[in-house]
NUTIMAR-147499 format. One record per residue (C-alpha): residue in one letter; y, z, x. Coordinates in pm, whole numbers, plus 50000, padded with zeros to 5 digits. Each point is the difference from the previous one (the first is absolute). Layout:
aYZX;...
! end
This chain:
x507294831648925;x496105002050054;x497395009649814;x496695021450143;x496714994749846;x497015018650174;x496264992449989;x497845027750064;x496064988750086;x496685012550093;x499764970850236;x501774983150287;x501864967749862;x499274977450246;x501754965050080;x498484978949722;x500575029549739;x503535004650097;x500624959749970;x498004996549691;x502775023949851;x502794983450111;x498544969849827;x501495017849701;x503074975150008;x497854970850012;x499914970450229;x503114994550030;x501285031150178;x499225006950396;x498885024550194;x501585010650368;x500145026650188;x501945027150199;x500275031750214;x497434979150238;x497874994149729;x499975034249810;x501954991849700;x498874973749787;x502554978149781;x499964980149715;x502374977549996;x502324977649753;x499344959350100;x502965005650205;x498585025050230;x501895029249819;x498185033550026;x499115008849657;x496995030950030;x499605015950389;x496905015249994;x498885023350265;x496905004850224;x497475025249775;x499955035450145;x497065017749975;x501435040149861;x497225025750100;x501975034549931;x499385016949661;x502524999149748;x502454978650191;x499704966349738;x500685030449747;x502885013350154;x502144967150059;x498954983649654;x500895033149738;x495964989349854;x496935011750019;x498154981650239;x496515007250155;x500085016250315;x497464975550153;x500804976450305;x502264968149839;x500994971150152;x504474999749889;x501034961749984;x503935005649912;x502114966649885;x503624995549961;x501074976049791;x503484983650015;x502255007349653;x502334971350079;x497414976549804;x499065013049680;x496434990350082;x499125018350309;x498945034149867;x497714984349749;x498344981650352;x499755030950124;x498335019049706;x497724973449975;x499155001350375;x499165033949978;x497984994149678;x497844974850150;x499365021350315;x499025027649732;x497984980349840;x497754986350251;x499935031850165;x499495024649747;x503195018950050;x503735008849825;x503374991650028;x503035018450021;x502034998949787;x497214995649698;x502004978449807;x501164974150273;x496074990850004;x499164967349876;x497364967750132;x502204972349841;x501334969150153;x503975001150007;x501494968250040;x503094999450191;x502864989549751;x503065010250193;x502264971950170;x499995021650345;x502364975850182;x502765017249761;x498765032750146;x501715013150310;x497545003350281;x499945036150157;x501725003150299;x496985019050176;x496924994950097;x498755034749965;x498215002049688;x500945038249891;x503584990250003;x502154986549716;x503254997750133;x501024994050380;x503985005750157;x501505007750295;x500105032949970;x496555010049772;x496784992049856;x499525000849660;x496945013449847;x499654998549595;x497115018749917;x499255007949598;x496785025450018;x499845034849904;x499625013550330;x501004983350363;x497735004250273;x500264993250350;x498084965949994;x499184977750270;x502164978149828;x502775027850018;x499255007850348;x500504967550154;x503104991149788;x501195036350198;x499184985450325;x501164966949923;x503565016849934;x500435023350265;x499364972050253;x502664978949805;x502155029849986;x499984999649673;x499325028649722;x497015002749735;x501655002549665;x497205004949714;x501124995349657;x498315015849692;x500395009449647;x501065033549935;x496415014649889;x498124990150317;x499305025150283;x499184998850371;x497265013950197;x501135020350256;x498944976150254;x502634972749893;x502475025349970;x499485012750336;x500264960850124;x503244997549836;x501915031250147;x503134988750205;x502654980349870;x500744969549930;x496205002549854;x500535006149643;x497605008749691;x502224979949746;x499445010349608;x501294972449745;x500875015649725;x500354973849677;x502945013049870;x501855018050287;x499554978050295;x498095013950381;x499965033550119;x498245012650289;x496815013849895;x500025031350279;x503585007850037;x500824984749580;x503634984350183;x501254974149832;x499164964550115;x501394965450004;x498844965450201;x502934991950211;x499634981850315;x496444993249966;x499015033350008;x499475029549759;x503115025850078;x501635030949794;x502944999149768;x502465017550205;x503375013549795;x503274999950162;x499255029550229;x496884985050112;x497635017949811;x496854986949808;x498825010249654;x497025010549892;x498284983349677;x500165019449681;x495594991449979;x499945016850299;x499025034149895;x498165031250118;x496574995849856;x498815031849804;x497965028550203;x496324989849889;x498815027850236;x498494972950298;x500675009350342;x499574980850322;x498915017450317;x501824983150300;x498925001250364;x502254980650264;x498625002150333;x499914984450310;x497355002350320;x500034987450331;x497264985550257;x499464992750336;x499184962250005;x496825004750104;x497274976849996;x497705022349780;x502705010149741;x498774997449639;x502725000749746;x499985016149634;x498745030550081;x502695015949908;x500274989249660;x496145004049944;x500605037050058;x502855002749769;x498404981549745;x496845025250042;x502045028050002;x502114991249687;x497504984649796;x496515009150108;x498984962350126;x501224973650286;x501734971649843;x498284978649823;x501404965950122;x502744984950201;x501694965850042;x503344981350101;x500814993349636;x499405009749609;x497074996249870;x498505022350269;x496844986050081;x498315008650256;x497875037150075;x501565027850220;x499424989050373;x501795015150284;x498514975450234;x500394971049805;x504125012149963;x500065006150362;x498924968250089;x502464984449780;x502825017250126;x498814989450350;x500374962449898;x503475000349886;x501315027950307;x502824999150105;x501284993449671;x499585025849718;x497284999849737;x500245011049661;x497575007449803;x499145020749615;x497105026249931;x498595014549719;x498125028049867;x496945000449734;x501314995049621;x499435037649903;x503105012050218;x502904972050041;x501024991950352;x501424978450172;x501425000050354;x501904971550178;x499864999450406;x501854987450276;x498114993350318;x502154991950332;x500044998650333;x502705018550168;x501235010050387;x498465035049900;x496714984949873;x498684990749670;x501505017349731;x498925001149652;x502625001449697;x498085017649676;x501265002749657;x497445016349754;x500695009249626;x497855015449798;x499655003449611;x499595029949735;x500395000949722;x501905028849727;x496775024050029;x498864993550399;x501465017850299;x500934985850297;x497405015250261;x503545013850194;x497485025650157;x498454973450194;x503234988450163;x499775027750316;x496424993550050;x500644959750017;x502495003750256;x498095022350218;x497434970949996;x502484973550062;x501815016650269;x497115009350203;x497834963249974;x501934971149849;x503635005350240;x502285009449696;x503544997450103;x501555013649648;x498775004449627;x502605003949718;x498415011449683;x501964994449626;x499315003149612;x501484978549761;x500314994349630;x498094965849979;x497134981849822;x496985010050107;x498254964849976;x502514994750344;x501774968149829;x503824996949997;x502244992249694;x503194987949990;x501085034649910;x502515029550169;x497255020950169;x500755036250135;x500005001050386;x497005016450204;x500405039450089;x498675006550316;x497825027050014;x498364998750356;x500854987650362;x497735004050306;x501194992050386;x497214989950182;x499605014050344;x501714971150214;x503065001249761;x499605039850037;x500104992250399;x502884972449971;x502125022849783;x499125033350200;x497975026249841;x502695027050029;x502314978249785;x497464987149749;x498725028649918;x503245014349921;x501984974949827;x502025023449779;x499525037849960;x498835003249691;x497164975050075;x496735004350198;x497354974150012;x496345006449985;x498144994550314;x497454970549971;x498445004450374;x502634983950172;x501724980649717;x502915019249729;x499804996349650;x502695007549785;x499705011849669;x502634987349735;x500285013749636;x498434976549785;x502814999349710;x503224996350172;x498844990550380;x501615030950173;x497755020450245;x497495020749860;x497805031350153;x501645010950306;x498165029350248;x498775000050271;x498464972150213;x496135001849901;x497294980350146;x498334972449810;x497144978550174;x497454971449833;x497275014149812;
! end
C-alpha cells in the first residue's frame, strides 16, 4: 500500500529544494531517479524505493486544488508536488510528510493532508532486506501479476493522476488490467471512473469486515489467479455486496452530453471547438482549463490541445476539461484519427443541485450550433440522480434517462432522411437545418412532443 502526501506552494520547488527535502531521512538514505528523470526517489541503503516524488506541476485553473483535495484552498496559481510513499516500511509515510513539510516550509505553502506535515528527521529503523522488494518499477503500483496491476490508494477521493495515468498505459501495453483498491468511504472523480470502464479494469472496495466488492457494479470479489474476479454461485452468477446500496435521493442531478464530431484532416483544423460551445451554451463560459490528467492544470487552449493531439496522431489522445467552480463540469475527450478523419469522442456532465434546473431549453439551440460548425455526428442527452460535486461513491446509482438525441446532417444523409425522420409513427423529430433532434420524455425516456416537422435554425 502507498501513502500520498501533497505540497501545495506559491513557488516552483526547484532541484536543490526538492533534494533538501528528501534529506529528511538523513545521510544515510539515497536519492535516484525514474520516468527519465521525472520522478524522484528516496531510497533505503539498498536501493529500495521508499518516497517517489513527482515533477511539480504548476495548476492555473480556479478551484481545481479545491476540487481534488475536499479543502478550501486559494484559487491562486500553485505549484502541486505529489509523493507516494511506500507502506511496506513503517517509515516511509513519515519521509514523505516530512518532505512535503520542508518544501512547505521553505516555500511558504501547505500540505495535504494537514496532519501528515512535519520538518523532522526520521531515521530509518526498519531491517528492509526482510521486506519483499516490489515486483515493479512503476511507482503508482503496489502489486504486479500476470494478469493486473495493483493500485492501493487510501484518500478520500481518486483522481486521474499522472501517476494513475501512466500505471493505465503501463497496463494496457502489458495487457494487463488497472485494479484500484480503496476503502469503502472514498470516491472517484469522474475522470478515473471513465479510465476504468471495460473489464477486467476494476474499482475494488475493501470492505474491513466483508471482504472486496466492486465499487460500480457492488459484485462480490475475491483475488484468485492474480487478479480481482467475482464470486460466481453454481449457476454462474455473481453477488452483489450487502454495502452496496442505493444512496438516498439528495435532489443532485447530472446533465450528460455524449457526443461525437468528425473532421477533415486538414492542415488548419483546430480542435475543441466543439466543447467550447457546449460549455458556453450550458454554463455561460468556455472551460476553464484542460490537461491529460487530474489536477487539471493548464488554461482552456484549443490550439495548444490541437497541437497536442497532432504529436501523438495516429494514436488517440485523451484528455479532461473543466468548467469554473460556480457550475461543476467536467468533460473527458477522446481525440483520434480515423479512415473518415479526425473524430472527436465527448463526454460532458454537468452538476445541479436540489433547487437548480438543468438549462434543458438550451439543448435544441446547442445542437443547431454543433451541427452546422463543429461536424457533430450524434449527441445523446441524459439526467441522472447523482452528486452534484460530479465525484463517484462506491454506491448503487440510478442509471441516466435520456432525454435528447440529435442526428447530425451526415448521419441524417448516411441513414436517409426519409427513414430518419420517420423512425416510428408516433415520433417526429424537430428539424435543426439539416440535422434531427429527437425529443425524449425526461422521466421515463420514451418520446415526447410529437407534430409536425418544424424548422429550427441557430440563433
Amino acid at each position: 500500500m502507498t501513502k500520498d502526501v501533497i505540497a501545495l506552494t506559491p513557488k516552483m520547488p526547484d532541484l536543490r529544494t526538492l533534494l533538501a527535502g528528501l534529506y529528511a531521512g538523513g545521510p544515510d538514505l539515497g536519492v535516484d531517479t525514474t520516468a527519465d528523470g521525472a520522478v524522484l526517489q528516496l531510497c533505503a541503503p539498498d536501493g529500495r524505493p521508499l518516497v517517489s516524488v513527482e515533477a511539480p506541476i504548476l495548476v492555473q485553473v480556479p478551484g481545481e486544488t479545491a476540487r481534488l483535495l475536499d479543502q478550501a484552498v486559494s484559487d491562486e496559481p500553485v505549484w502541486w508536488t505529489e509523493a507516494r510513499a511506500s507502506t511496506a516500511v513503517a517509515e516511509a509515510g513519515r519521509l514523505a510528510g516530512s518532505f512535503a513539510g520542508r518544501l512547505a516550509t521553505v516555500l511558504g505553502g501547505t500540505v495535504w493532508p494537514p496532519q501528515a506535515a512535519t520538518t523532522e528527521v526520521v531515521p530509518l529503523t526498519t531491517d528492509v532486506s526482510a521486506v519483499p522488494v516490489p515486483a515493479t518499477g512503476t511507482p503508482a503500483v503496489d502489486v504486479l501479476t500476470a494478469a493486473t496491476a495493483v493500485v492501493i490508494q487510501d484518500r478520500p477521493l481518486v483522481a486521474m493522476t499522472s501517476w494513475l495515468s501512466d500505471a493505465l498505459r503501463a497496463a494496457t501495453a502489458a495487457d494487463r488490467a488497472l485494479q484500484i483498491v480503496t476503502p469503502p468511504a472514498t470516491r472517484l472523480t469522474l475522470a478515473t471512473r471513465a479510465a476504468l470502464r471495460g473489464l477486467p479494469n476494476r474499482w475494488v472496495v475493501q470492505d474491513p469486515e466483508h471482504g472486496y466488492y466492486d465499487g460500480l457494479s457492488g459484485a462480490v470479489l475475491h483475488w484468485k489467479n492474480g487478479t480481482f474476479t467475482p464470486v460466481r454461485d453454481e449457476q454462474g452468477a455473481a453477488r452483489a455486496a450487502d454495502d452496496f446500496t442505493a444512496v438516498a435521493d439528495s435532489g443532485d442531478r447530472q446533465l450528460i452530453l455524449t457526443l461525437r464530431t468528425r473532421h477533415p484532416a486538414a492542415e488548419n483544423l483546430v480542435l475543441g471547438g466543439a466543447l467550447e460551445t457546449a460549455f458556453e451554451h450550458l454554463t455561460g463560459a468556455p472551460p476553464a482549463g484542460w490537461s491529460t490528467a487530474e489536477p487539471v492544470n493548464l488554461r482552456w487552449n484549443q490550439r495548444e490541445l490541437t497541437d497536442l493531439a497532432r504529436t501523438r496522431a495516429p494514436h488517440p489522445t485523451w484528455l479532461i476539461a473543466v468548467g469554473h467552480p460556480d457550475r461543476p463540469a467536467l468533460a473527458t475527450v477522446r481525440v483520434l484519427r480515423t479512415p473518415a478523419g479526425v473524430e472527436e469522442d465527448i463526454t460532458l456532465t454537468l452538476g445541479y443541485g436540489p433547487d437548480e434546473a438543468p438549462p434543458l431549453d438550451a439543448l435544441e439551440a446547442l445542437a443547431a450550433e454543433l451541427d452546422t460548425g463543429h461536424g457533430l455526428v450524434t449527441l445523446l442527452t441524459a439526467l441522472r440522480s447523482a452528486r452534484r460535486d460530479l465525484t463517484v461513491p462506491a454506491q448503487a446509482e440510478p442509471l441516466p434517462v435520456p432525454v435528447a438525441f440529435t442526428l447530425g446532417q451526415d448521419e441524417v444523409r448516411r441513414v436517409g432522411r426519409d427513414r430518419a425522420e420517420h423512425p416510428h409513427p408516433d415520433v417526429t423529430p424537430v428539424r435543426l437545418g439539416s440535422a434531427l433532434h429527437y425529443r425524449l420524455d425526461e422521466s421515463t425516456g420514451e418520446t415526447g412532443e410529437t407534430g409536425e416537422t418544424r424548422e429550427i435554425r441557430k440563433p
